[in-house]
C-alpha positions as CSV (number, residue, x, y, z in Angstrom):
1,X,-14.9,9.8,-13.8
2,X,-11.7,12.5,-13.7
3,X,-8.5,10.2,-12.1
4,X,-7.1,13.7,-9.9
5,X,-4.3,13.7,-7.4
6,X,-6.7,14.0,-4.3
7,X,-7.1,10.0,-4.8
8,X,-3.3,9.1,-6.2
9,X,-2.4,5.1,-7.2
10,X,0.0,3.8,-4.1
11,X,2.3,0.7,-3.7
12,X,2.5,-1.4,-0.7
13,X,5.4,-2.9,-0.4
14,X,6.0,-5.9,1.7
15,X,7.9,-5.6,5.3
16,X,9.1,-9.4,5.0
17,X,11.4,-8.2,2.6
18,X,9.7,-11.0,0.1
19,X,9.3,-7.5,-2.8
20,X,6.2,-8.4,-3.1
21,X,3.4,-5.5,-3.7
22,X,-0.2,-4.3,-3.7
23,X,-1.2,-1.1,-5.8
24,X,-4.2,0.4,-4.1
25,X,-5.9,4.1,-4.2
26,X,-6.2,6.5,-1.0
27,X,-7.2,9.6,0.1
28,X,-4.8,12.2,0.5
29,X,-6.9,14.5,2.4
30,X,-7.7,11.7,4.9
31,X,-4.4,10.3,5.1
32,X,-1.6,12.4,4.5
33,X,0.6,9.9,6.1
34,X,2.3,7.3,4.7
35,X,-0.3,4.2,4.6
36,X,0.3,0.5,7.1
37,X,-2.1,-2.1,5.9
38,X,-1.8,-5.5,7.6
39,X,-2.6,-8.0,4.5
40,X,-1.0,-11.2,3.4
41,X,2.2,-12.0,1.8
42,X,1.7,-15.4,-0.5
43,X,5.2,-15.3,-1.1
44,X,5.7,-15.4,2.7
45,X,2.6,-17.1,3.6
46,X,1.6,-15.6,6.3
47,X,0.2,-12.0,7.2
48,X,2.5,-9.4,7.4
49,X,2.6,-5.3,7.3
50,X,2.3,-3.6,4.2
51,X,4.0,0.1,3.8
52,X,3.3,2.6,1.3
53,X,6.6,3.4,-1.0
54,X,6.8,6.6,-2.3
């Protein structure tokens, strides 16, 4: 399976300024946005928002 930049690698960072990160794939054509997922911080433990860093 080809790795192309229609599905590019991201980095969620952490908005509870803990650093720390997920590294998920996306979808360009479905999100050309910058990505918000809501998942949890262990370094924080609690749930907080996670924003794609460019």
């Amino acid at each position: 399976m080809a790795r192309n930049e229609l599905r590019p690698v991201v980095r969620l960072k952490s908005t509870a300024g803990t650093g720390f990160t997920y590294v998920t794939r996306k979808n360009r054509r479905n999100d050309p946005d910058r990505m918000t997922l809501r998942k949890y911080d262990p370094v924080a433990g609690r749930h907080v928002d996670f924003r794609e860093e460019r």
